[in-house]
C-alpha positions as CSV (number, residue, x, y, z in Angstrom):
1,X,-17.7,6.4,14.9
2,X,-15.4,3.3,15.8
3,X,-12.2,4.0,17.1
4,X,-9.3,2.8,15.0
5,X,-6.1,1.1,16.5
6,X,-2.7,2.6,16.0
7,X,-1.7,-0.6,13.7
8,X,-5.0,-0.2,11.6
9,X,-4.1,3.6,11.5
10,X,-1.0,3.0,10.0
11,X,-2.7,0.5,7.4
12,X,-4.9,3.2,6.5
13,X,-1.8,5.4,6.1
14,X,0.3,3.2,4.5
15,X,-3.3,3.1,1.4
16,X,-3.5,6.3,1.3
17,X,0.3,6.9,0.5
18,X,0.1,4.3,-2.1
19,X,-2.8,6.1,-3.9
20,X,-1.2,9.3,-3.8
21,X,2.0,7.9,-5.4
22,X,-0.3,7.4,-8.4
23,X,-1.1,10.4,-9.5
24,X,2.3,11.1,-9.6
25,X,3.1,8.5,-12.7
26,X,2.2,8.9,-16.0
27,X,-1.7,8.8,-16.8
28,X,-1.7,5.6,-19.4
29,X,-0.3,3.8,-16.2
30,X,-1.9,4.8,-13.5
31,X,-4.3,1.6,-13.5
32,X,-1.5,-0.7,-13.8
33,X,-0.2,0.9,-10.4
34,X,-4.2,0.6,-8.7
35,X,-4.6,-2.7,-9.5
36,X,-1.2,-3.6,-8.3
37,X,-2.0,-1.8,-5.1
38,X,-5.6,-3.1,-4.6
39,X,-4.5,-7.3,-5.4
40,X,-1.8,-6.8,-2.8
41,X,-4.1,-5.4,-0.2
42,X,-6.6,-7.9,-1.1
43,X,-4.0,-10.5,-0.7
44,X,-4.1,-10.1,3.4
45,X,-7.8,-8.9,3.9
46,X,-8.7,-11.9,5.9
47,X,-5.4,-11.7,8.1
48,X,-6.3,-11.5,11.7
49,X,-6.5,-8.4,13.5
50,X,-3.9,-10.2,16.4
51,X,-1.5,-11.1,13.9
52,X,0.8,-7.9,15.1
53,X,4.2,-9.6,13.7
54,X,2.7,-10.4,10.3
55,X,0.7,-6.8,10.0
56,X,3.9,-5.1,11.2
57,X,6.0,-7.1,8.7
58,X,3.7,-6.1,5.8
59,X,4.3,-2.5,6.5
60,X,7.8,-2.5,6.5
61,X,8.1,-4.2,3.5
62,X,5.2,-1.6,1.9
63,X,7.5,1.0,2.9
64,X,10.1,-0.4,1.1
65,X,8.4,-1.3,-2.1
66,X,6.7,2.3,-1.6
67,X,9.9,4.6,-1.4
68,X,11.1,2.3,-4.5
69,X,8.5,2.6,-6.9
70,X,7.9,6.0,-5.5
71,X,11.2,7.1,-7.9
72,X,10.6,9.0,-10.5
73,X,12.2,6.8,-13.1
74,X,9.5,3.8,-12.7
75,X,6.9,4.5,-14.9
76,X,5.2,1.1,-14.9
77,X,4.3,-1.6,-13.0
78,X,3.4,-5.2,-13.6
């Protein structure tokens, strides 16, 4: 098995949180929130594995857009 880094760890994380905050929306818009999440994942696929500043950036700001759509008074996303 191949040893993750601690930055790749927290990407992983950072998915996982994201899909979890679905299931906690209502079930007509759940796929609205997936797609959202997979197209901005997609976004920075090919983003270099070196580029600490811009991966560590991205996290921060996931974070932030996480704890706000996170509340339960968004029930859509677009």
């Amino acid at each position: 098995m191949v040893r993750l880094s601690g930055l790749q760890r927290d990407v992983l994380h950072s998915y996982r949180q994201w899909v979890r905050m679905v299931y906690t929306k209502p079930i007509e818009n759940r796929l609205h929130f997936l797609k959202y999440i997979h197209s901005e994942f997609d976004k920075y696929r090919d983003l270099k594995r070196k580029d600490f500043t811009t991966i560590e950036y991205l996290l921060r700001m996931g974070k932030r857009k996480l704890q706000m759509l996170s509340q339960p008074n968004v029930k859509d996303i677009h």
